[in-house]
TIVO-2410 file (N, C-alpha, C; in nm, 3 decimals):
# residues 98
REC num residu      c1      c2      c3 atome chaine
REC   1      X  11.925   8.963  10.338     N      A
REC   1      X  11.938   9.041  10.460    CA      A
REC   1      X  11.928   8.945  10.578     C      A
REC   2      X  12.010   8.976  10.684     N      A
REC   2      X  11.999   8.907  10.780    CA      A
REC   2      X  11.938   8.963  10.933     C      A
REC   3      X  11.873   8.886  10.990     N      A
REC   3      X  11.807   8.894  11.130    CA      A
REC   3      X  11.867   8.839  11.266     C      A
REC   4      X  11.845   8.882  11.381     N      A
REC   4      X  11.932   8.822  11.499    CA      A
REC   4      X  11.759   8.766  11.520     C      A
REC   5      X  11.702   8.663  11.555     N      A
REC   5      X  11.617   8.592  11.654    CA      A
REC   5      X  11.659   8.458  11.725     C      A
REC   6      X  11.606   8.495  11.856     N      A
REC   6      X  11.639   8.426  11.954    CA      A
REC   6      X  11.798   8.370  11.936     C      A
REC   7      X  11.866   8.476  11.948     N      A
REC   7      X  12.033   8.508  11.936    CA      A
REC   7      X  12.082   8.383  11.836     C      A
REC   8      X  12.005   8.357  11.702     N      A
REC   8      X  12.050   8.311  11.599    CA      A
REC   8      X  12.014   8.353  11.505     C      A
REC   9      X  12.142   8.355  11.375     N      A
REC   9      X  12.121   8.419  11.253    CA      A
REC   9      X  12.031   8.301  11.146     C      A
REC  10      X  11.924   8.410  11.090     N      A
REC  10      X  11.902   8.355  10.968    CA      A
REC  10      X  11.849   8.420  10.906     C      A
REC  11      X  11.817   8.421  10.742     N      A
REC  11      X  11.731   8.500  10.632    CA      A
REC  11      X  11.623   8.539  10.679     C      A
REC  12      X  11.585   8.632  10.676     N      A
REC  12      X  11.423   8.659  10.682    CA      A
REC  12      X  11.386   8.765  10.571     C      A
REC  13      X  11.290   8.780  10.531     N      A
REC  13      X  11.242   8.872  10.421    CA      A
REC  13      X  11.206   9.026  10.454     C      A
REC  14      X  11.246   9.092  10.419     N      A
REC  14      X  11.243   9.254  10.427    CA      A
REC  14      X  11.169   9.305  10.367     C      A
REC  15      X  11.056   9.404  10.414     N      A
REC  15      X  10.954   9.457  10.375    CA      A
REC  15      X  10.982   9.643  10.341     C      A
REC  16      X  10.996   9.686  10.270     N      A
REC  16      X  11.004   9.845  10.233    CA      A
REC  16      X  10.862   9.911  10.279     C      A
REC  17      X  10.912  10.040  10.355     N      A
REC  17      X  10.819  10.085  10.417    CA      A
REC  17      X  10.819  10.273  10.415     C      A
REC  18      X  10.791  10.356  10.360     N      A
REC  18      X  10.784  10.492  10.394    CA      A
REC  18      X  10.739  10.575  10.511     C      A
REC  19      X  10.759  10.675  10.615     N      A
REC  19      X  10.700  10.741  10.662    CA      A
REC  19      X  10.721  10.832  10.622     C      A
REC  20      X  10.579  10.959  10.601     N      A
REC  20      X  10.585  11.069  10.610    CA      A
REC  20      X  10.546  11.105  10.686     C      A
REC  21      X  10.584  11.216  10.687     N      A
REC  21      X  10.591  11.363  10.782    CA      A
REC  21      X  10.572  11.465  10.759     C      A
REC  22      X  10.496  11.582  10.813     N      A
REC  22      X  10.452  11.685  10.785    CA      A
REC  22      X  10.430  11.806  10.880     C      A
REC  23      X  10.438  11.927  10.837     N      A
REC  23      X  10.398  12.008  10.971    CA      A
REC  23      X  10.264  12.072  10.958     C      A
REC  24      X  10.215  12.125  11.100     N      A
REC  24      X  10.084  12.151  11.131    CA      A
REC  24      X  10.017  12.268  11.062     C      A
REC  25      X  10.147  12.365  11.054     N      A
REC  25      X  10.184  12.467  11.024    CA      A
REC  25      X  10.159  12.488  10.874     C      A
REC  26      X  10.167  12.365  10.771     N      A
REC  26      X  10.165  12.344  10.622    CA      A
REC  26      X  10.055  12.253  10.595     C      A
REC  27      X   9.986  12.207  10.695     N      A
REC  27      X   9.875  12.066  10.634    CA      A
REC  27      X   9.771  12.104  10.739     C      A
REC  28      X   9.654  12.104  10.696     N      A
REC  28      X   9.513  12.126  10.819    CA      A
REC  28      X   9.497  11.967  10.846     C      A
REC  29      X   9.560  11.838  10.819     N      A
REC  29      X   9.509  11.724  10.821    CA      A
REC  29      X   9.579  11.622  10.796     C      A
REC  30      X   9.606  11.505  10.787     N      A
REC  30      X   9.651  11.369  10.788    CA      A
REC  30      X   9.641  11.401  10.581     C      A
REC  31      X   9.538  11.363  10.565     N      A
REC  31      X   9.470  11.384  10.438    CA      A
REC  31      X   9.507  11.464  10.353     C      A
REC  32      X   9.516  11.563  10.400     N      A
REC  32      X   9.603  11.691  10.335    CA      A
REC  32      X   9.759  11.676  10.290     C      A
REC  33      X   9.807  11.613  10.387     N      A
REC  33      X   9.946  11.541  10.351    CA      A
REC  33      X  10.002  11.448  10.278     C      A
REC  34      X   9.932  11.349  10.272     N      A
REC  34      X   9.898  11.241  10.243    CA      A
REC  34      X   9.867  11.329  10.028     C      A
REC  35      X   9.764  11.394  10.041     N      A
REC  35      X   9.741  11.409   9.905    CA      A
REC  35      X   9.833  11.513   9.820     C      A
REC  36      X   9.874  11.591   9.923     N      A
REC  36      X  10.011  11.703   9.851    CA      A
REC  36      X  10.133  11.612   9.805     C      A
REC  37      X  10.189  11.502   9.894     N      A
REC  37      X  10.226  11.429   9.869    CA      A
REC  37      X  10.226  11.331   9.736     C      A
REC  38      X  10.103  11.322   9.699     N      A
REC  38      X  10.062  11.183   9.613    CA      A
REC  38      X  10.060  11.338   9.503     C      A
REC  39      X  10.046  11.464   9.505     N      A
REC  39      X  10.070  11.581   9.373    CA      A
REC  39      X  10.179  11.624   9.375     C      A
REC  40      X  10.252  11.694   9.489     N      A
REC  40      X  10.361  11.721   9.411    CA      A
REC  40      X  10.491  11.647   9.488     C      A
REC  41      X  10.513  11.545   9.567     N      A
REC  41      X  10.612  11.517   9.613    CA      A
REC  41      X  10.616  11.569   9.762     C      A
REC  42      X  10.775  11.549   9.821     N      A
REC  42      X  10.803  11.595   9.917    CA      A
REC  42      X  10.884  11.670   9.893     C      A
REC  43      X  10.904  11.738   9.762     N      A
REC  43      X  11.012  11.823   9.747    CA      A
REC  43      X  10.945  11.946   9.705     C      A
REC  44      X  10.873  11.964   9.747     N      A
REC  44      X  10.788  12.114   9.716    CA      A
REC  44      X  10.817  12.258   9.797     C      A
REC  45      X  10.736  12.330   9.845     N      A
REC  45      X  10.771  12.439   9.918    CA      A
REC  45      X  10.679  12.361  10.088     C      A
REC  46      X  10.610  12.291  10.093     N      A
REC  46      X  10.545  12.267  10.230    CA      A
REC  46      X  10.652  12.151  10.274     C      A
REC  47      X  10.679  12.178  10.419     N      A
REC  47      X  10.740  12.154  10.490    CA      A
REC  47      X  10.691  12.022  10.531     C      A
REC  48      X  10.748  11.887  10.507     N      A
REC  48      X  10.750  11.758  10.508    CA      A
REC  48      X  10.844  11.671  10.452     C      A
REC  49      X  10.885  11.537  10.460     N      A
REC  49      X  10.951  11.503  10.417    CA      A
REC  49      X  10.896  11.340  10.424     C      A
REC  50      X  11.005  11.219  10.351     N      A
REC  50      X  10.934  11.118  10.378    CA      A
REC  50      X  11.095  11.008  10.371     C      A
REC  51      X  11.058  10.926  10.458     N      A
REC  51      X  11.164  10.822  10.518    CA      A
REC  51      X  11.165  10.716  10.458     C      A
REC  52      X  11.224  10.673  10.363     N      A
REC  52      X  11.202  10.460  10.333    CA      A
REC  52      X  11.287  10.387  10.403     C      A
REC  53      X  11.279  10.284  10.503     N      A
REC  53      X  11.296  10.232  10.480    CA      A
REC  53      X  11.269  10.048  10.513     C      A
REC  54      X  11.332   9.954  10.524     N      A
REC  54      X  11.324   9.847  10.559    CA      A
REC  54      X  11.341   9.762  10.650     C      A
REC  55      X  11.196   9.691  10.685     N      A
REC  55      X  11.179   9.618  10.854    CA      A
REC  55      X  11.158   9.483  10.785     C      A
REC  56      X  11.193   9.391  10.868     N      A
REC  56      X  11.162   9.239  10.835    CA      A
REC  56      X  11.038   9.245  10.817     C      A
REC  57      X  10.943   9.162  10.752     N      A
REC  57      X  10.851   9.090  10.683    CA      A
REC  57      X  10.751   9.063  10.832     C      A
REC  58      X  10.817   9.021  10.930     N      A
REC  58      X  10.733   8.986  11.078    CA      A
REC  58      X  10.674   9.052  11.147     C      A
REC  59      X  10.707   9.194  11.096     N      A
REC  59      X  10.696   9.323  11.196    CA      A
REC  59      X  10.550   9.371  11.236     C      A
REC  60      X  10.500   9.400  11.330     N      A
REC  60      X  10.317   9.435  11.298    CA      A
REC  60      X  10.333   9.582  11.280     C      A
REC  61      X  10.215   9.660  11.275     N      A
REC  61      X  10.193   9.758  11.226    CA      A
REC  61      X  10.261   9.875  11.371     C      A
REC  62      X  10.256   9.840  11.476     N      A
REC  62      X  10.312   9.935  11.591    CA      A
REC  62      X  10.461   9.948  11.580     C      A
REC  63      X  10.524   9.835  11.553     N      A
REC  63      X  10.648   9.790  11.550    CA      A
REC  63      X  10.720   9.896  11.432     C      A
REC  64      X  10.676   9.848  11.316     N      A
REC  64      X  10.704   9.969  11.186    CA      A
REC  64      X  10.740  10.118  11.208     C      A
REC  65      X  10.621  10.166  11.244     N      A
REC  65      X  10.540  10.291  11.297    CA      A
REC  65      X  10.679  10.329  11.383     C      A
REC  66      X  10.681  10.238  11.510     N      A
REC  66      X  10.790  10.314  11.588    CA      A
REC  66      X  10.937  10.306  11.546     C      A
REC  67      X  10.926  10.221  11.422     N      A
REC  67      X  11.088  10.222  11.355    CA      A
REC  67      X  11.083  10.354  11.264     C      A
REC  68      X  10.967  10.357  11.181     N      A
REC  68      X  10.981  10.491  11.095    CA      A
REC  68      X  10.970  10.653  11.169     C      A
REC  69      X  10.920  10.627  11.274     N      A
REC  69      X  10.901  10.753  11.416    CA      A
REC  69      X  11.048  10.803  11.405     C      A
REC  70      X  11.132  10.696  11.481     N      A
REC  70      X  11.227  10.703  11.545    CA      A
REC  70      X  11.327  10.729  11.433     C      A
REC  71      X  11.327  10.696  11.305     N      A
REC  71      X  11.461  10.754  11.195    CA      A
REC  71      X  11.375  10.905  11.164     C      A
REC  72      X  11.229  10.966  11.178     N      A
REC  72      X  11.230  11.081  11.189    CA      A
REC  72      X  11.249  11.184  11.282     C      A
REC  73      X  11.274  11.096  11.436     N      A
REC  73      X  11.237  11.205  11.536    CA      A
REC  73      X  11.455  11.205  11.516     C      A
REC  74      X  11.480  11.138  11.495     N      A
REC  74      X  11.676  11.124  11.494    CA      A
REC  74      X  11.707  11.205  11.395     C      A
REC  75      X  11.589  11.247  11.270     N      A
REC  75      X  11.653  11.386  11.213    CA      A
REC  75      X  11.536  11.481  11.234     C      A
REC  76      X  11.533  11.517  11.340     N      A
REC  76      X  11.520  11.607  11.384    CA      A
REC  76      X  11.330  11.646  11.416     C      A
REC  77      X  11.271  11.568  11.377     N      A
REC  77      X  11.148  11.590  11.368    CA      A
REC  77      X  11.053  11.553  11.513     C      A
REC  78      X  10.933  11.577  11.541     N      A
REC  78      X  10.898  11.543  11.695    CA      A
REC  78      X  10.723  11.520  11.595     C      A
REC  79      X  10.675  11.476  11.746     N      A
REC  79      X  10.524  11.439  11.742    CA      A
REC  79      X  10.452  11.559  11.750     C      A
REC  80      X  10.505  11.671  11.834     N      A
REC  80      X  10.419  11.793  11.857    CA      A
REC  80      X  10.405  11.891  11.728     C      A
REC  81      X  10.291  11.908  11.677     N      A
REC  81      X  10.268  12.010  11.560    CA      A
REC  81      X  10.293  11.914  11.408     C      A
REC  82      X  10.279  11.820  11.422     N      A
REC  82      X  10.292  11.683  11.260    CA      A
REC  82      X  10.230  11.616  11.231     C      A
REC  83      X  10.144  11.600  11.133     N      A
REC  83      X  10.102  11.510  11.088    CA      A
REC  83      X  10.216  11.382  11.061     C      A
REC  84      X  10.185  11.241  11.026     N      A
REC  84      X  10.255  11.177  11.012    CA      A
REC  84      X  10.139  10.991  10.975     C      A
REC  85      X  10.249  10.939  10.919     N      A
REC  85      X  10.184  10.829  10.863    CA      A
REC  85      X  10.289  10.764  10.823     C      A
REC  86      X  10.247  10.591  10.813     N      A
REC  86      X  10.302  10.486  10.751    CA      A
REC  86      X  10.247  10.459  10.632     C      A
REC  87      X  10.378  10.474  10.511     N      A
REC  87      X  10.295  10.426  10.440    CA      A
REC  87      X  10.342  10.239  10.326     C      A
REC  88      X  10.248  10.156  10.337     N      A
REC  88      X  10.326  10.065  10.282    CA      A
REC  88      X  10.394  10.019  10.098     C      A
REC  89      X  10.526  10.010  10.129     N      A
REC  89      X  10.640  10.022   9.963    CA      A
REC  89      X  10.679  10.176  10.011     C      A
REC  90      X  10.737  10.207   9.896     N      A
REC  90      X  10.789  10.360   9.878    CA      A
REC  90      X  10.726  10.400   9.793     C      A
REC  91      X  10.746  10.536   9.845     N      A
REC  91      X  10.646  10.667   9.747    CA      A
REC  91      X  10.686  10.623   9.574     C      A
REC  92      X  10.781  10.591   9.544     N      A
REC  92      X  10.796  10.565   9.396    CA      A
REC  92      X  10.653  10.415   9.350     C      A
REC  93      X  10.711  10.315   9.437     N      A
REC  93      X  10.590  10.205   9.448    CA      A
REC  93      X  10.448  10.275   9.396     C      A
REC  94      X  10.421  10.378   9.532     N      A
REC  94      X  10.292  10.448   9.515    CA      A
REC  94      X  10.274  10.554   9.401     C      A
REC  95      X  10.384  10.528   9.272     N      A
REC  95      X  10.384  10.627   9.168    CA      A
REC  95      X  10.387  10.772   9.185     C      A
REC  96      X  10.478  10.831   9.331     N      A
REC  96      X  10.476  10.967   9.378    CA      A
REC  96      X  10.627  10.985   9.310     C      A
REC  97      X  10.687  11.077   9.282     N      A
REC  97      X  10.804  11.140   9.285    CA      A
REC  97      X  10.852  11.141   9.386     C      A
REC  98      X  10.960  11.057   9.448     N      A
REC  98      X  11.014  11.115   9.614    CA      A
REC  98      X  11.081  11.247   9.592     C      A
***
């Protein structure tokens, strides 16, 4: 995979990354999501879903966060009424069913 820094190309290493998402409405908690998740997936009847994917290797933890935000708030999802989290690899990594 390739990177633009300081307007030159070169390799850099790509890190896999999940966000989930959840509504307020289906989870009393961060925790709550987080563990429905890790039982039955995101393909259940509660309203959540979860995003993979991949940021360079350099990225800090704000940087991620607002890359995985932003491919959920672009389908359709917002900050108001959601739980939400980074989580690091993909839910398969973390032995979940996506």
């Amino acid at each position: 995979t390739r990177c633009i820094t300081r307007r030159t190309w070169r390799l850099c290493k790509m890190r896999t990354y999940t966000f989930l998402i959840g509504t307020m409405d289906d989870f009393e908690s961060i925790e709550e999501l987080i563990d429905y998740t890790e039982a039955i997936g995101v393909h259940g009847i509660k309203d959540c879903f979860a995003y993979e994917f991949e940021a360079p290797i350099e990225c800090n933890e704000e940087t991620v966060t607002r890359i995985g935000r932003g491919i959920a708030f672009g389908n359709g999802w917002c900050m108001d009424d959601t739980y939400s989290c980074m989580i690091d690899g993909s839910l398969e990594d973390q032995g979940v069913a996506a």
